[in-house]
N, C-alpha and C positions, 0 to 999 in steps of 0.2 A: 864110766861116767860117774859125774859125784854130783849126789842128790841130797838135797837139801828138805827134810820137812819138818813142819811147824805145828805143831799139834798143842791145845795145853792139857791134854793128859795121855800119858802113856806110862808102860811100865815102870815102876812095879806095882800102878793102881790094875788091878786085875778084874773089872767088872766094866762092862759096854765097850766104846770104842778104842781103850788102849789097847786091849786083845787084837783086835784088828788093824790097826795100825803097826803095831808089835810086827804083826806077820806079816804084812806088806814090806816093813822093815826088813825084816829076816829074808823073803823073798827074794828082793831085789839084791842083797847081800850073796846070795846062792847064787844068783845067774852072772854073778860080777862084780856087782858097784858097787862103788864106795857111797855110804850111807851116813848125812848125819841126823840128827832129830833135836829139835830144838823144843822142850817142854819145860811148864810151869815144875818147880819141884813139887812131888808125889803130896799129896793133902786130901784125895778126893775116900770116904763119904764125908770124913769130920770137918774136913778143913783145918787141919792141923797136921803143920807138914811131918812126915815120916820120920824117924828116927833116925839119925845116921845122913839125915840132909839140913838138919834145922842149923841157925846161925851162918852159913855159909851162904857166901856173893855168887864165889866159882867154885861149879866141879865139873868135873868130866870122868867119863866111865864106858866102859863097853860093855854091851849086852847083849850076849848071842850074834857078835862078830859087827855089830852096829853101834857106832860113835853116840853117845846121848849126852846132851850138855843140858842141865837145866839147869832153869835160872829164875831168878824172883818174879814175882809178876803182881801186879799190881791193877783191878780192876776199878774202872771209872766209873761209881753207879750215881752219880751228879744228873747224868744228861745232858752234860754238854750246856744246862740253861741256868749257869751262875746260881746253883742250889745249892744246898746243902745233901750230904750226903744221904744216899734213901737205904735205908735201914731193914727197911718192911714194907707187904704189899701195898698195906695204908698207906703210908707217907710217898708211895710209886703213882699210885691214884692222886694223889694229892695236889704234887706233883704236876701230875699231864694235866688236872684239872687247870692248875696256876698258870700253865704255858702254852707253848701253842706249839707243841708236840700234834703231829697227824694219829700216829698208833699207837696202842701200847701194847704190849705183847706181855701177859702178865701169869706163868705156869700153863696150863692148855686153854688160856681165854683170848681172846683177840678185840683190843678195845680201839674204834677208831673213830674217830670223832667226825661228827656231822660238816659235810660240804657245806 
């Protein structure tokens, strides 16, 4: 079977869920299938992509017998409400204040607006 996953981090950021993904990867590779994995290229804690991927549209590469293609990625942090871009928690608050967003989900706080 060829399985397809969509992850946007995984190897070679080596802290929280690319480890596991990684190995899910590697897994499904061992019992048979063809594996590919579709990720942001490598940037996670700094956000500054990795060495040896920066400038590049396309690559492909194997890793530990699994296909990895990754690829630019480009985060929408607007809202979707003809904003300007949010920068900072401030201007996220600011933001939800201005629109009529229901929640906002802001690091471990949970902000949602009165019925």
């Amino acid at each position: 079977m060829h399985i397809l996953l969509v992850t946007q981090y995984f190897k070679p950021e080596s802290i929280g869920s690319p480890i596991w993904v990684h190995q899910l990867a590697v897994d499904l590779v061992n019992v048979g299938h063809h594996v590919t994995v579709v990720t942001a290229f490598p940037n996670y804690p700094d956000r500054i992509i990795f060495e040896g991927y920066r400038g590049k549209v396309f690559q492909r590469e194997q890793l530990d017998g699994v296909e990895v293609q990754p690829v630019p990625v480009v985060l929408n942090t607007s809202f979707n409400e003809n904003e300007p871009i949010v920068c900072n928690p401030q201007e996220a608050l600011d933001c939800f204040l201005r629109t009529k967003m229901d929640v906002l989900v802001l690091g471990n706080f949970f902000i949602k607006r009165k019925s």
